[in-house]
N, C-alpha and C positions, 0 to 999 in steps of 0.2 A: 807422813806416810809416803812411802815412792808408789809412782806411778809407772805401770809398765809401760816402754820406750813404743813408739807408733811405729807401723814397720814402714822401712826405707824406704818402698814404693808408694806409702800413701801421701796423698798431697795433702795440706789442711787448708780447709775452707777459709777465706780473707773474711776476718773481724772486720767490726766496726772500728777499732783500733789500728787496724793495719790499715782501713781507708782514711781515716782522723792524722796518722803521720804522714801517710802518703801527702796529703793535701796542705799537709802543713798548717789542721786547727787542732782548738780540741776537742774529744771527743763527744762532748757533747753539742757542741756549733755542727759537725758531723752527722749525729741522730735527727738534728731538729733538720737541717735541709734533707737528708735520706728517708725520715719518716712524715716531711709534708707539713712539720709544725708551723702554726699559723706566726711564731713568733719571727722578730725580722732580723732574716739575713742578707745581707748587700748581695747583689746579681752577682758578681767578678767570685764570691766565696762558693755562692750555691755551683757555678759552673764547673769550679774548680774540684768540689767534694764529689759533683757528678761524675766529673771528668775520671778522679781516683777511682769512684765505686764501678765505673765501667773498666775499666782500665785493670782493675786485678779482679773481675768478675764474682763481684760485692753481690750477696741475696741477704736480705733481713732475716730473722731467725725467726721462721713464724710461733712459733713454741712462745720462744720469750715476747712477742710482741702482743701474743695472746697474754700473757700474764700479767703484763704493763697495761693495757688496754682492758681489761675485765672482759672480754670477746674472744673469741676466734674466727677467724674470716671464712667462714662455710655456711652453705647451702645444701642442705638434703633433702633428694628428692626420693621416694618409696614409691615403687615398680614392683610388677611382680613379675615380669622379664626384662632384662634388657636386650635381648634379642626379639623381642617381639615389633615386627615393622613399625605397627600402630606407637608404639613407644618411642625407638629409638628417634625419630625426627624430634619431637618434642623435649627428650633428653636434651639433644642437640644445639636446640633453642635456649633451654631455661643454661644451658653451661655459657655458650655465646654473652648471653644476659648477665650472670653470675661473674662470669671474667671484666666485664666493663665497670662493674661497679667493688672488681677487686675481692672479689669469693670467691674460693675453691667448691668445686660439686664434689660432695659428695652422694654415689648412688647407691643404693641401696635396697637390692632385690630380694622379695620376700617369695617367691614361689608362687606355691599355690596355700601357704603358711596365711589364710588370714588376719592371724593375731600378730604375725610379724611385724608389720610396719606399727601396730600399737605399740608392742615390747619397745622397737625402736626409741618413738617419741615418749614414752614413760623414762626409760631410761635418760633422756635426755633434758628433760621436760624441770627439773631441779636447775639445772643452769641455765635454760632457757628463762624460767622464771627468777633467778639470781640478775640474770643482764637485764632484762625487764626492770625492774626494780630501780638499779642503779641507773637508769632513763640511757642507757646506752645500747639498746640492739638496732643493729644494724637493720638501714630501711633502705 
């Protein structure tokens, strides 16, 4: 099947493949020092994959990293303004918090919608309890 051509002004984001040749391993000696594996790689490799993934401004694919991982790295917080003084500081905070332990916030404002923030967690509440299970949510 052809794939329609990208158009000439867009740039494409740098693979993990394009940082794995940059560096000159393979791809997956690459994943394991970019994604923090506990498995070992020599100091001289890790610097140098680093050195690639900064170097052509390498970002992990959070999508797929969430697929591989049974996770996805977020935190929801249910506000029912986020303009409201009393709120926005403590948004502030729990994101501050979230960013150091590698979460994205997400907020999520219900109004004056009560049932909103339940809809919320019901909806979500099946893969909450999927991660649960496989002893993998994030703490």
């Amino acid at each position: 099947m052809l794939r329609p051509a990208e158009p000439a002004d867009r740039v494409r984001a740098p693979t993990l493949k394009d940082v794995a040749r940059a560096a000159g391993v393979s791809e997956s000696t690459a994943s394991r020092v970019l994604n923090g594996s506990r498995r070992r790689v020599s100091p001289a490799i890790v610097e140098r994959v680093a050195a690639a993934g900064e170097r052509l401004g390498y970002t992990a694919n959070a999508a797929a990293q969430a697929i591989v991982h049974g996770r996805a790295p977020i935190c929801a917080v249910i506000v029912t303004d986020v303009a409201d003084p009393d709120v926005a500081p403590d948004v502030r905070l729990i994101e501050r918090i979230a960013a150091q332990r590698g979460l994205r916030l997400v907020v999520v404002p219900v109004g004056d919608d009560r049932d909103g923030g339940l809809r919320f967690v019901r909806a979500l509440a099946p893969a909450i309890v999927a991660d649960l299970t496989r002893g993998t949510a994030a703490r």
